[in-house]
C-alpha positions as CSV (number, residue, x, y, z in Angstrom):
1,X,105.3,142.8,78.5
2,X,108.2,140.1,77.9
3,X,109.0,140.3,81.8
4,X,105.0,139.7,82.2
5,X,104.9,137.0,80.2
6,X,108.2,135.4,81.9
7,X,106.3,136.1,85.4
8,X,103.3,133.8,84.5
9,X,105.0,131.1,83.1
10,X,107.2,131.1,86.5
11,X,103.7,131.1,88.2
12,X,101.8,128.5,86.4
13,X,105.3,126.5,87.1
14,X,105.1,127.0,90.7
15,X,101.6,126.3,90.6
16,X,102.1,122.8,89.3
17,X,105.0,122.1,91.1
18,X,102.9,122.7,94.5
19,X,100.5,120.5,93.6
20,X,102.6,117.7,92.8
21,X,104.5,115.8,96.2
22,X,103.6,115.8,99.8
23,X,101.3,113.0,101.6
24,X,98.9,112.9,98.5
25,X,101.0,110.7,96.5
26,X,101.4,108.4,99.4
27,X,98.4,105.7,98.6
28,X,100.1,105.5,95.0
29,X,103.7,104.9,95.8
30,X,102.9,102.9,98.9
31,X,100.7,100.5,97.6
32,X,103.5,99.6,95.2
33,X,105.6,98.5,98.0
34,X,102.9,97.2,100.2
35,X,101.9,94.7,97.4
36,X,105.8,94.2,96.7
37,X,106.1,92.7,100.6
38,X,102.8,91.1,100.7
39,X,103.7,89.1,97.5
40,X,107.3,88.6,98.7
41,X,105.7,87.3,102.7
42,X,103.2,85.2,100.5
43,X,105.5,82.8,99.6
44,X,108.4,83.3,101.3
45,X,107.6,82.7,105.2
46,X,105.7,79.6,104.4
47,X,108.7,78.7,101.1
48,X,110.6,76.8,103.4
49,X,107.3,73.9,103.9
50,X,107.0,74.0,100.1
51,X,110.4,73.2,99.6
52,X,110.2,70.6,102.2
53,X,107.0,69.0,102.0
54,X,106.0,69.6,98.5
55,X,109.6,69.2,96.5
56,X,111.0,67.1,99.5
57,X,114.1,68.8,99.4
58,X,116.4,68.1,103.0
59,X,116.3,70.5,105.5
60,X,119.7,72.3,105.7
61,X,119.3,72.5,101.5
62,X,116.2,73.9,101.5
63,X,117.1,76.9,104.9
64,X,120.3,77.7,102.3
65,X,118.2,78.0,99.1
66,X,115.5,80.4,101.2
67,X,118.4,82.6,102.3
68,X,120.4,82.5,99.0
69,X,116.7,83.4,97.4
70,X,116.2,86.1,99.9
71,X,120.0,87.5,99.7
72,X,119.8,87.6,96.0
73,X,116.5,89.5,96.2
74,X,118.1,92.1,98.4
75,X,121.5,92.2,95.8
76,X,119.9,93.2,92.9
77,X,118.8,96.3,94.2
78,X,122.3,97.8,93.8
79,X,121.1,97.2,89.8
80,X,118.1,99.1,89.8
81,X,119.3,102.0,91.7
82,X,122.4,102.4,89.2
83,X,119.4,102.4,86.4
84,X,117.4,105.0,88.7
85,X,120.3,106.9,89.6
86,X,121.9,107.0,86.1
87,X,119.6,107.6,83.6
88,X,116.0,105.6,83.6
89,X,115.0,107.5,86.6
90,X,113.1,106.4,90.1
91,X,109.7,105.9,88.4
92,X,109.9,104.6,85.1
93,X,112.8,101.8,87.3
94,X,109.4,101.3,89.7
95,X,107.9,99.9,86.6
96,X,110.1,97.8,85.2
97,X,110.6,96.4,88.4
98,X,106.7,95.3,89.2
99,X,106.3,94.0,85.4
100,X,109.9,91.5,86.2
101,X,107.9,91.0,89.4
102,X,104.6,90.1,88.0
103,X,106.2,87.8,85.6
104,X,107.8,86.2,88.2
105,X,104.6,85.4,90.2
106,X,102.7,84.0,87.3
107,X,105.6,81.4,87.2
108,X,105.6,80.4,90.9
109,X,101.6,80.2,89.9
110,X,102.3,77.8,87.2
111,X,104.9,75.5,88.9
112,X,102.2,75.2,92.1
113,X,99.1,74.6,89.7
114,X,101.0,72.1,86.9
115,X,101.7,68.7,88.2
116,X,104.6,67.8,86.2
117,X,106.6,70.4,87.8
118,X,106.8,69.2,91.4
119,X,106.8,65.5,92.6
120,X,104.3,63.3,93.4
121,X,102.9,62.8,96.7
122,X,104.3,60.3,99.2
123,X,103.5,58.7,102.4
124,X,107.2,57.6,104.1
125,X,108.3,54.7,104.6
126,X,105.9,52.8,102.8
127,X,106.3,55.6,99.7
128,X,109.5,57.1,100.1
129,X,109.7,61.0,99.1
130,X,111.3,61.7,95.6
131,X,113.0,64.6,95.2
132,X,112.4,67.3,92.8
133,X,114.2,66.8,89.5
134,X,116.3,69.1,87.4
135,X,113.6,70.6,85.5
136,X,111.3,71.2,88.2
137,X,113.8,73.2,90.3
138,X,115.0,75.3,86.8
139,X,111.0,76.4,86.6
140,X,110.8,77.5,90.0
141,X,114.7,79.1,90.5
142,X,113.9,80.9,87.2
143,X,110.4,82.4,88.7
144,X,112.4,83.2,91.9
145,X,114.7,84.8,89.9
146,X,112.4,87.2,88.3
147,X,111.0,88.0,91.5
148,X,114.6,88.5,92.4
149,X,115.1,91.0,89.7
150,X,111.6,93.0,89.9
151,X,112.5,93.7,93.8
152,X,115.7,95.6,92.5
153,X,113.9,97.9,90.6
154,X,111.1,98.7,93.2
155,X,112.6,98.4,96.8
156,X,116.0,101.0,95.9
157,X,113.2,103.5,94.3
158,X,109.9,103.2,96.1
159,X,111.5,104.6,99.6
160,X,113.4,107.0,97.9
161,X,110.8,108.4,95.2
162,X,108.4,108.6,98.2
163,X,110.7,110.9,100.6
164,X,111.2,112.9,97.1
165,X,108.1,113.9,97.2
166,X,109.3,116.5,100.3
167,X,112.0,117.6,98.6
168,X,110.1,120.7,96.9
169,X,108.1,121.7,100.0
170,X,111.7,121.6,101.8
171,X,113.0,124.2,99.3
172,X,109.9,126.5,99.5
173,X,109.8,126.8,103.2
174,X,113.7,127.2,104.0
175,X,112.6,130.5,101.8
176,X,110.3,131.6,104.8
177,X,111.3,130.6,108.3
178,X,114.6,128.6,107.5
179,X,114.7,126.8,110.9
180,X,111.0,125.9,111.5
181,X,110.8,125.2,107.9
182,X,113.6,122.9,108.0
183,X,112.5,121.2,111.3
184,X,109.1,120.3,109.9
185,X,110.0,119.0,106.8
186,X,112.2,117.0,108.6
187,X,109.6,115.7,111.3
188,X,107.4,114.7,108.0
189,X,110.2,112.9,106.2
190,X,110.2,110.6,110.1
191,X,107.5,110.1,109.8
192,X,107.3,109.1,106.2
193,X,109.8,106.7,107.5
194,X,107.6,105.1,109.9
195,X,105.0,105.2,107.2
196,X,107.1,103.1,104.5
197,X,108.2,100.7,107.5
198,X,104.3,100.4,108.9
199,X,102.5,99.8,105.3
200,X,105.5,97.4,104.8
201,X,104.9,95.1,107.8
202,X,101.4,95.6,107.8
203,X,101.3,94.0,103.8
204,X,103.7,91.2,105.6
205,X,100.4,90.5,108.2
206,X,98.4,90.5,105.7
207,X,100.3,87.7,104.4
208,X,100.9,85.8,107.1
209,X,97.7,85.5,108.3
210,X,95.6,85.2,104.3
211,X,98.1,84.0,102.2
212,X,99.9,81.4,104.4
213,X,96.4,80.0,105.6
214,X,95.4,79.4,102.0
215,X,98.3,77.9,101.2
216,X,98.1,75.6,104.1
217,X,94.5,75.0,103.5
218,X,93.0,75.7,100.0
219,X,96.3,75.1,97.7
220,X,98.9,76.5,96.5
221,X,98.2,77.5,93.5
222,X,96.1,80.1,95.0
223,X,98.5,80.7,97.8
224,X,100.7,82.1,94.8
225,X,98.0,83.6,92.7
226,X,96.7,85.3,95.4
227,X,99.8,88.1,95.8
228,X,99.9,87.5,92.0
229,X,96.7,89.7,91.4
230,X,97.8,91.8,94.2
231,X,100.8,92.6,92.2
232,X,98.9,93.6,89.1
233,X,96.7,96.0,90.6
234,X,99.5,97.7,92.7
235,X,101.2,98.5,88.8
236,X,97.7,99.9,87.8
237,X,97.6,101.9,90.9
238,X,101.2,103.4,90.6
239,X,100.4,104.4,87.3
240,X,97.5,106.0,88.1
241,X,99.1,109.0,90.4
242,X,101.6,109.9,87.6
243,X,100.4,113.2,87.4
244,X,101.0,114.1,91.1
245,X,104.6,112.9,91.5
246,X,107.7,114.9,92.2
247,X,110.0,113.2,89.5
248,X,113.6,114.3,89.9
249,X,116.0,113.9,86.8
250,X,118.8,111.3,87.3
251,X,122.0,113.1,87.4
252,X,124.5,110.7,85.4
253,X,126.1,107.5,86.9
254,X,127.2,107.6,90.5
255,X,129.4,104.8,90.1
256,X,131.0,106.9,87.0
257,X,131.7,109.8,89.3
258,X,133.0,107.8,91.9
259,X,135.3,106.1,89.4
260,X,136.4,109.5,88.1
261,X,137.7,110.5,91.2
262,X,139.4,107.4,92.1
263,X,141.1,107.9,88.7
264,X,141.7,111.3,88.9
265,X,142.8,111.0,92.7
266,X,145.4,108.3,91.5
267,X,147.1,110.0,88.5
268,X,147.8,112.9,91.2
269,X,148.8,111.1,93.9
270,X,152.2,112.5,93.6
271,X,151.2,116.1,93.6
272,X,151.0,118.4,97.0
273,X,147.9,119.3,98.5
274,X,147.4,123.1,99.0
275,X,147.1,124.5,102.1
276,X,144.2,126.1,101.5
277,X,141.3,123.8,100.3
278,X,139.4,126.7,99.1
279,X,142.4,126.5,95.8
280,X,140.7,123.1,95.4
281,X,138.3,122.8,92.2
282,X,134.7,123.2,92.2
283,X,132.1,124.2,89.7
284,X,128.9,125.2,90.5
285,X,127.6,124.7,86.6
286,X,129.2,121.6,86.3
287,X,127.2,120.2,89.7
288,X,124.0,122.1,89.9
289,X,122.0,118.9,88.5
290,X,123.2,116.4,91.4
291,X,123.3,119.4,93.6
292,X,120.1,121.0,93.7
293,X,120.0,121.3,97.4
294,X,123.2,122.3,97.9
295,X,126.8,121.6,97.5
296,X,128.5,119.6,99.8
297,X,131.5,121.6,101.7
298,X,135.3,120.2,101.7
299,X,136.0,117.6,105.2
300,X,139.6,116.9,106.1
301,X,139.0,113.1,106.0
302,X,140.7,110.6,103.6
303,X,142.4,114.2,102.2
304,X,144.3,111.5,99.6
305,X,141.0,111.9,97.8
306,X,140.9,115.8,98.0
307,X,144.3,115.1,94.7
308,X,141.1,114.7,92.7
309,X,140.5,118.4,92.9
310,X,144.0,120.1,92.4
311,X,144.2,121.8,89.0
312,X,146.9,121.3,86.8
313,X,147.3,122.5,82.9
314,X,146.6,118.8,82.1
315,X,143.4,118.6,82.9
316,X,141.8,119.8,80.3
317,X,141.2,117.8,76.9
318,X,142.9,119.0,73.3
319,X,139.5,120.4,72.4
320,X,139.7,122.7,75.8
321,X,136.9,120.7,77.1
322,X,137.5,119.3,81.2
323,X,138.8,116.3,81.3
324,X,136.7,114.4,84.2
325,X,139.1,111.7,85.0
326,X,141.5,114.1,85.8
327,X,139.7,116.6,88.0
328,X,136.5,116.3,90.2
329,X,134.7,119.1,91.8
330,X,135.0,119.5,95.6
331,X,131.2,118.2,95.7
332,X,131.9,115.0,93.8
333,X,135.2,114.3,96.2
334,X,132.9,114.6,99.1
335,X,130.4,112.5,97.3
336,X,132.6,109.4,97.5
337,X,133.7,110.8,101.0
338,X,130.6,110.7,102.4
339,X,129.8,106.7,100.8
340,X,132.7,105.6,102.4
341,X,132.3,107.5,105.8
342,X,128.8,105.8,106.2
343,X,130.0,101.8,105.1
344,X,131.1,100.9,108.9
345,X,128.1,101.7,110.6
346,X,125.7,100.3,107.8
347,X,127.6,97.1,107.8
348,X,126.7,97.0,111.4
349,X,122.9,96.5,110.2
350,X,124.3,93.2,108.2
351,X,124.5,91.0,111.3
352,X,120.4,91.8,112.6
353,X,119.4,90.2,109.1
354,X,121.5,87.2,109.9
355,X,120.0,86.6,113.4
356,X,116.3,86.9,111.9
357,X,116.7,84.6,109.3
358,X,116.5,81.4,111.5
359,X,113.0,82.9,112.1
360,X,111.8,82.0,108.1
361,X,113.4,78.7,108.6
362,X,114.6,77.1,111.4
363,X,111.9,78.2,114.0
364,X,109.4,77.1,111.7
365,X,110.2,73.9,112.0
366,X,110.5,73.8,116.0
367,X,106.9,75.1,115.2
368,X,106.2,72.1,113.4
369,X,107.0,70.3,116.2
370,X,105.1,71.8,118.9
371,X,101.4,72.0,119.9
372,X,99.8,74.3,117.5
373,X,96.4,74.6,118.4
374,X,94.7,77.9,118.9
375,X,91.3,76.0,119.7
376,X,89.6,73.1,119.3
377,X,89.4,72.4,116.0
378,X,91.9,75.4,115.0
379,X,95.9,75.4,114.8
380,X,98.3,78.1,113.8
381,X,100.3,77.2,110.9
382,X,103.6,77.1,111.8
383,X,104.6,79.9,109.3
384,X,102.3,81.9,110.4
385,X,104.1,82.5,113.7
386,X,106.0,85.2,111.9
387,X,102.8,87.2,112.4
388,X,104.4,88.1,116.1
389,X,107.6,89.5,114.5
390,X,105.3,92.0,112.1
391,X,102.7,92.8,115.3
392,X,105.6,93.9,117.4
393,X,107.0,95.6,115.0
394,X,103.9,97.8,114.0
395,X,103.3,98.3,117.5
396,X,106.6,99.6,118.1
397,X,106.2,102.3,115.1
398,X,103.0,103.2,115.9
399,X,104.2,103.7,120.4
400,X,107.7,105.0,118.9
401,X,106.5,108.6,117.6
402,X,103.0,108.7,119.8
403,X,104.6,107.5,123.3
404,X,108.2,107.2,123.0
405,X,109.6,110.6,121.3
406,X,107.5,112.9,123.7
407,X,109.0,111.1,126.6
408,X,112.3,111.0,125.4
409,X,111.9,114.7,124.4
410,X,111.4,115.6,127.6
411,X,114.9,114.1,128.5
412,X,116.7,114.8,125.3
413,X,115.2,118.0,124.2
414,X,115.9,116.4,120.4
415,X,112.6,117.0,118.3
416,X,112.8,113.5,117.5
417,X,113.3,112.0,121.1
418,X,116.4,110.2,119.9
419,X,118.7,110.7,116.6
420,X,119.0,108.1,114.5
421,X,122.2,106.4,115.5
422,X,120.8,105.8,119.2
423,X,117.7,104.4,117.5
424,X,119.7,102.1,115.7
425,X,121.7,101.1,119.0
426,X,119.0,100.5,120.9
427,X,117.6,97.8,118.1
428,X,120.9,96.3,118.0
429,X,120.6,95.7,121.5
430,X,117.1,94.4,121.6
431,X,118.2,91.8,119.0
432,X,120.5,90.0,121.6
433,X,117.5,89.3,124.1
434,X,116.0,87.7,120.8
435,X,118.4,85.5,119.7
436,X,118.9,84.9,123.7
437,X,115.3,84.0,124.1
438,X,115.6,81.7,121.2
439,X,118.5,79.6,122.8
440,X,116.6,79.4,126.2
441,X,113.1,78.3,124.7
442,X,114.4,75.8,121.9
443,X,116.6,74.1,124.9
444,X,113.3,73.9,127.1
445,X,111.3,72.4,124.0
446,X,114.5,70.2,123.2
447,X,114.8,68.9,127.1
448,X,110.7,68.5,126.8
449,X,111.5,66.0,123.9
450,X,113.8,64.3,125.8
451,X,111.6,63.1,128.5
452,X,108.6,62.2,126.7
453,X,111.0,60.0,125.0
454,X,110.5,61.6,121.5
455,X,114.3,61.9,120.4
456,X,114.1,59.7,117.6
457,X,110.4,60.7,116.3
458,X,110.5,64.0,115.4
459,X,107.4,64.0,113.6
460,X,105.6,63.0,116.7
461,X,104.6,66.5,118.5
462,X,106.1,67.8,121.8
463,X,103.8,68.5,124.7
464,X,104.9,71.9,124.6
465,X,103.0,74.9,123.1
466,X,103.9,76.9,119.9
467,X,103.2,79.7,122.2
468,X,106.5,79.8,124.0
469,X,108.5,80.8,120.8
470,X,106.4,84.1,120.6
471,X,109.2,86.0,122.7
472,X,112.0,85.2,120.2
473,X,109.6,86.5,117.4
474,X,108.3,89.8,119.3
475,X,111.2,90.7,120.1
476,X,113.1,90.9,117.0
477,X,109.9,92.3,115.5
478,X,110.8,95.4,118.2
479,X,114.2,95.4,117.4
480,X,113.2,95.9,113.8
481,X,111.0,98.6,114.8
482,X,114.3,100.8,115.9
483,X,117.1,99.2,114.3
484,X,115.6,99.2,110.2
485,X,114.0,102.4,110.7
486,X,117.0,104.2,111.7
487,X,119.4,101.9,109.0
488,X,117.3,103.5,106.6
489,X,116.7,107.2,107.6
490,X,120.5,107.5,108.0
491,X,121.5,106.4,104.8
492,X,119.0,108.0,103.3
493,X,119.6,111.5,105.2
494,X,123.6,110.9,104.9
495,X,123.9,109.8,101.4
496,X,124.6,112.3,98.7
497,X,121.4,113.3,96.9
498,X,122.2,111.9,93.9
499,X,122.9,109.1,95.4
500,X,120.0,108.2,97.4
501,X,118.6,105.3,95.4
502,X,121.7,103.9,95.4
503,X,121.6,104.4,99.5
504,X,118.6,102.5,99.7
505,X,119.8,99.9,97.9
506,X,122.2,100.1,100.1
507,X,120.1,98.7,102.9
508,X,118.5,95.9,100.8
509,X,122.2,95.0,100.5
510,X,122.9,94.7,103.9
511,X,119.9,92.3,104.1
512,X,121.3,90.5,100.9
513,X,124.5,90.2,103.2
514,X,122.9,89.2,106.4
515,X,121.1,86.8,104.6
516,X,124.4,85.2,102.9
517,X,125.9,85.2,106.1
518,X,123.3,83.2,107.5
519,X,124.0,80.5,105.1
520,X,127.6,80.6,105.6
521,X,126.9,80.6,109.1
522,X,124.9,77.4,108.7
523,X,127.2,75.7,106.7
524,X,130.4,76.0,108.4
525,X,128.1,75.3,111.5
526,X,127.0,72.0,110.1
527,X,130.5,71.0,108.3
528,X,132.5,71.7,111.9
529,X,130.1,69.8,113.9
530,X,129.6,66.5,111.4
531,X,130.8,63.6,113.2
532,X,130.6,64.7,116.5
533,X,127.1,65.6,117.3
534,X,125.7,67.7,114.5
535,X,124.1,70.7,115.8
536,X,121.5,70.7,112.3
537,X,120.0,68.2,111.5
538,X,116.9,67.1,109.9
539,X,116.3,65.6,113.3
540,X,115.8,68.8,115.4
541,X,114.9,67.0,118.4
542,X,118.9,65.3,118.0
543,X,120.4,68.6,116.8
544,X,121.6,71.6,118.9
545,X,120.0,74.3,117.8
546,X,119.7,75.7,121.4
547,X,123.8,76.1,120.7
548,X,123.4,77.6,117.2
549,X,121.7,80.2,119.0
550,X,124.2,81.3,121.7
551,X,126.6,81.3,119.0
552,X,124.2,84.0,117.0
553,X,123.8,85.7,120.2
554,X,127.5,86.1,121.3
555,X,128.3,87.4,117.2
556,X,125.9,90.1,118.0
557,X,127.5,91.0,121.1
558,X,130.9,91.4,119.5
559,X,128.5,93.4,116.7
560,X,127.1,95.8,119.5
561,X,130.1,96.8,119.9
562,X,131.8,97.4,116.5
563,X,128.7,99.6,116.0
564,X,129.2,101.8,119.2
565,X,133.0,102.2,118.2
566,X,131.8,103.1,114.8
567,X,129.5,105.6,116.1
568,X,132.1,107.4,118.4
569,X,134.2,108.3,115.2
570,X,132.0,109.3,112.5
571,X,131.8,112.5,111.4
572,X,128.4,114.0,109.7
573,X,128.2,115.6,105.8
574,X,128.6,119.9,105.9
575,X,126.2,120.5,103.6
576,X,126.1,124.3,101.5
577,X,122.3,125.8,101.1
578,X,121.9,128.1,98.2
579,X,119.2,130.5,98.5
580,X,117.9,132.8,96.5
581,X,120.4,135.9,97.0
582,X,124.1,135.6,96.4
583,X,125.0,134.3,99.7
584,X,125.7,131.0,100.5
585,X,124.7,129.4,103.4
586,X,125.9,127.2,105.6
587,X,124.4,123.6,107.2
588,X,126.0,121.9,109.5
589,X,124.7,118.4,109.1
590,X,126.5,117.2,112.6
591,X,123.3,119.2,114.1
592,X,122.1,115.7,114.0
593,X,123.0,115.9,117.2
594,X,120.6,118.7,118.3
595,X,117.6,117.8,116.3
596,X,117.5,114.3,116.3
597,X,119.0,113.4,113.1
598,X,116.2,115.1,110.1
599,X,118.3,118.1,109.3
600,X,117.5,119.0,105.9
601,X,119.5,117.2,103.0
C-alpha cells in the first residue's frame, strides 16, 4: 500500500514536471528580453543625438559616455548572475531586474518631459549652445544607472532560464534512445539560440524604426515612454507563465567554490600529486545539487589545481565536519578548470563589440552629414540606419539553420552544419570586411566633402547618399548573426551547470569590455593625434575617421588570429552521465567535433 502510495506521488511529480519547460514557456520568458532590447535600442541608438543636440554635450564626450553607459550595462550582469547562481535564483533575479529597469525608464521619462532638467534651446552663433549642468546630468546618469542595474538581473538569467527549460526533457529522453535523445535536445537548444538572438534583434527593429522616428518627430518624452510601457507589460507577462517554468534551485555561490579551491589548492601546494587521480576526492552527496546532469570527469590540465583534491587528516574540522577550504571534490576542481579553459576564446568575442560601437556613434554622425532622404518629403533618421545591422542579422538566423546547415551538412556531416567554434570564426572574419568597408566609404564621403568645398561647414550636407554606409552596417549585422550566436551557445554548452548564469553574463561582459575598449581606443586615438591633425573631431569632415577605421580593422586581424590559435589548443569538458542503474556513463564533450557542438550538458 505504502509502495502504492509512493508510486503516485512519483507520478503526479512526473506529471507536473512534463508539463512545465519546452517551447511553451517561450512567449513568457522571451518577451522579457524582447522588451529588455527594445527599451535598451529606444534610447540608446538615437542617445548619442540627445546628448548632442538636446544637452549639447561635445562629440568625443558624448561617443565615451554612450560606451561607458553601454559597458556598464553589460558589467553588471556578472552581479545578477552571482544573485541567480547563489541563492535568489534565475527567476525571482528576472524580476528584480525589470522592476530596477522600469524605474530606470520612468526617470529617462521625466528628464525628457521636465524642462528644468535639460538646457534651453539654441540657434548657434547667434544663441550659443549651453551645456547641460551638474544636476541635469546627475538626473539622467542616475536613470541610466538603474537601467544599468535592471539589465544585470535580466540579460545573465533570461538566456539561461530559457535553455533550462530543456533540461528535464534532456534527462527523460537520454532514458530512451540516449543518442537520438541527446541529438535532439540538442538541435532544440540551437535553435533556442537562434530564437533568443532573433526576438532580440527583432525588438531592436522595432525600435529603430518606432521609437527612433518618434523621438525624431513627436518628442522625447514619448520616445522614452514609449519602451517605458513596453517594459511594464513585459513584467506582467513574465509573471503570468510562472506556473509552466522549469525553476532550478541555485546551488551555493560559484565564486565561493572557486575561492575554496584556490584556497585549498594553495595550502597544498607543497604536497605530491598521486599518480592515480582516481585517489583524488570526490563526493557524489556533497555535489549532487550542482551536478544533476552529471559530474564532471578529472582533465590533466592546470594539475596544480588537482592539490585541491588530495586528502590529508587535516581536512576535516574539530567537529568531524569537511573542511571546504581544504579539500574540493574532483567536480568542483574541474568547475574552475573548465572557467578558466574557456576565458581565451571568449575574450576573443571582446574585440567584435569594439568595432560595432562606432556604429551607435560615430557613423551616425557621418549619417548626419549625408543625403538622407528616402523620398520626397521623407528622410531616414540618421539613427535609424542601425536598422541594416538588425535586418542582416535576422536574415542571417533565419538562412543560417533553413539554407546554411543542410548545405554545410552535406559537407561536414555535423548535425549542425558547423560546430560552434567555426561559427564563431567565420563571424570574426566577416567583421573585418565591415570595419574595411567603413574605412573605404567614410574616405569616399570625406574626399566628396573635399570638393564641394564643404571642409569647414560640416553642418552643410554632402552630395553623397546615406545609402552608401549600408554595407558597413549589413555586414557587421551578418557577422553578429555567426559570431554572438556561437559566443553564447559555447559558453553556455561549456560552462559548468551551476555556473551557467554566471556564463551568460559572461558574454554581456565581453560586450562591457568591447565597449570600454572602444572608449579607450578613442581616447588614446584623439590624445596621440592632438596637434598634428586630429583624427576626431567635432568637425568630421577635418577628422580622419577613414584612418580610425583601418586601425579597427588591422586590431581585428591580429584578433583573428589569437582566436584561431586559441581554438587549436583547447580542450572540451568530459562530462559523467548518471542513469538510472548503478553504472556510470561516460560523455565525451570533445564530440563537439562530430555533432556540431550541442552535445548534451
Amino acid at each position: 500500500m505504502a509502495t502504492t502510495t509512493v508510486d503516485r506521488e512519483r507520478s503526479g511529480t512526473d506529471r507536473t514536471k512534463r508539463k512545465q519547460g519546452g517551447f511553451r514557456t517561450m512567449p513568457f520568458i522571451l518577451v522579457n528580453e524582447v522588451c529588455d532590447r527594445f527599451a535598451t535600442a529606444g534610447f540608446g541608438a538615437n542617445l548619442i543625438t540627445y546628448l548632442t543636440q538636446e544637452l549639447h554635450l561635445p562629440l568625443v564626450e558624448a561617443s565615451n559616455t554612450l560606451t561607458n553607459f553601454g559597458g556598464t550595462s553589460s558589467l553588471t550582469p556578472i552581479l545578477g548572475a552571482l544573485a541567480a547562481d547563489s541563492f535568489a535564483g534565475r527567476f525571482w533575479t528576472i524580476i528584480a531586474g525589470s522592476v530596477f529597469y522600469q524605474f530606470g525608464m520612468l526617470g529617462l521619462v521625466v528628464s525628457a518631459l521636465v524642462p528644468s532638467l535639460r538646457p534651453g534651446p539654441c540657434s548657434p552663433p547667434a544663441a550659443p549652445c549651453r551645456r547641460a549642468n551638474g544636476l541635469q546630468l546627475a538626473v539622467l546618469y542616475l536613470s541610466l544607472l538603474c537601467t544599468s542595474l535592471g539589465s544585470g538581473g535580466i540579460r545573465p538569467c533570461v538566456v539561461a532560464f530559457g535553455a533550462d527549460q530543456f533540461d528535464t526533457q534532456q534527462k527523460e529522453e537520454q532514458h530512451g534512445d540516449e543518442a537520438g535523445g541527446a541529438e535532439a535536445v540538442a538541435g532544440r537548444k540551437r535553435q533556442y539560440f537562434n530564437l533568443y538572438f532573433f526576438t532580440m534583434g527583432f525588438a531592436v527593429l522595432l525600435a529603430l524604426t518606432v521609437v527612433v522616428y518618434i523621438q525624431e518627430n513627436v518628442g522625447w518624452g514619448w520616445g522614452f515612454g514609449i519602451p517605458a510601457i513596453a517594459m511594464f507589460v513585459s513584467i506582467l507577462v513574465f509573471v503570468v507563465g510562472y506556473p509552466l517554468y522549469v525553476r532550478l534551485k541555485p546551488g551555493g555561490s560559484p565564486f565561493t567554490r572557486v575561492a575554496q579551491v584556490v584556497a585549498a589548492a594553495y595550502k597544498k601546494r607543497a604536497a605530491p600529486l598521486p599518480e592515480d587521480p582516481g585517489m583524488l576526492y570526490q563526493d557524489k552527496e556533497l555535489d549532487a545539487l550542482i551536478s544533476t546532469n552529471g559530474r564532471l570527469l578529472h582533465t590533466n590540465q592546470l594539475t596544480f589545481l588537482d592539490r585541491a583534491a588530495i586528502m590529508t587528516p587535516a581536512d576535516t574540522a574539530g567537529s568531524g565536519k569537511l573542511d571546504l577550504w581544504r579539500l574540493s571534490t574532483v567536480h568542483r576542481v574541474e568547475e574552475l578548470k573548465s572557467l578558466v579553459r574557456m576565458l581565451p576564446i571568449w575574450s576573443a568575442g571582446i574585440l567584435l563589440v569594439t568595432a560595432g560601437s562606432h556604429n551607435n556613434s560615430f557613423a551616425i554622425m557621418q549619417a548626419r552629414t549625408m543625403n538622407r532622404h528616402v523620398t520626397q518629403h521623407f528622410q531616414i533618421p540618421p539613427a535609424t540606419m542601425s536598422i541594416f545591422t538588425t535586418l542582416a542579422m535576422l536574415v542571417t538566423l533565419v538562412l543560417y539553420d533553413r539554407a546554411f546547415v543542410p548545405i554545410a551538412r552535406r559537407f561536414t556531416g555535423l548535425p549542425s552544419g558547423i560546430n560552434y567554434f567555426q561559427r564563431m570564426a567565420s563571424g570574426l572574419a566577416i567583421s573585418i570586411l565591415g570595419v574595411a568597408s567603413a574605412a573605404l566609404v567614410e574616405a569616399k564621403r570625406r574626399g566628396s566633402a573635399a570638393d564641394h568645398g564643404l571642409l569647414d561647414t560640416p553642418t552643410t550636407l554632402v552630395p553623397m547618399s546615406v545609402f552608401w554606409l549600408v554595407p558597413q552596417y549589413a555586414i557587421h549585422g551578418v557577422a553578429e548573426g555567426f559570431s554572438s550566436v556561437a559566443h553564447m551557445e559555447f559558453l553556455y554548452d561549456q560552462a559548468p551547470e551551476s555556473m551557467r548564469s554566471t556564463a551568460a553574463a559572461l558574454f554581456w561582459l565581453s560586450a562591457s569590455l568591447g565597449s570600454y575598449m572602444g572608449t579607450v581606443l578613442v581616447t588614446a586615438v584623439q590624445s596621440a593625434t592632438r596637434g598634428s591633425g586630429e583624427w576626431l573631431q567635432d568637425n568630421i569632415n577635418r577628422g580622419r575617421l577613414d584612418a580610425y577605421y583601418w586601425l579597427v580593422t588591422c586590431l581585428m586581424l591580429l584578433n583573428l588570429g589569437y582566436y584561431l590559435i586559441c581554438f587549436r589548443f583547447y580542450t572540451m569538458k568530459p562530462l559523467e552521465l548518471a542513469e538510472d542503474s548503478d553504472h556510470e556513463k561516460e560523455l565525451e564533450l570533445s564530440s563537439v567535433h562530430k555533432n556540431g557542438g550541442g552535445g548534451a550538458v
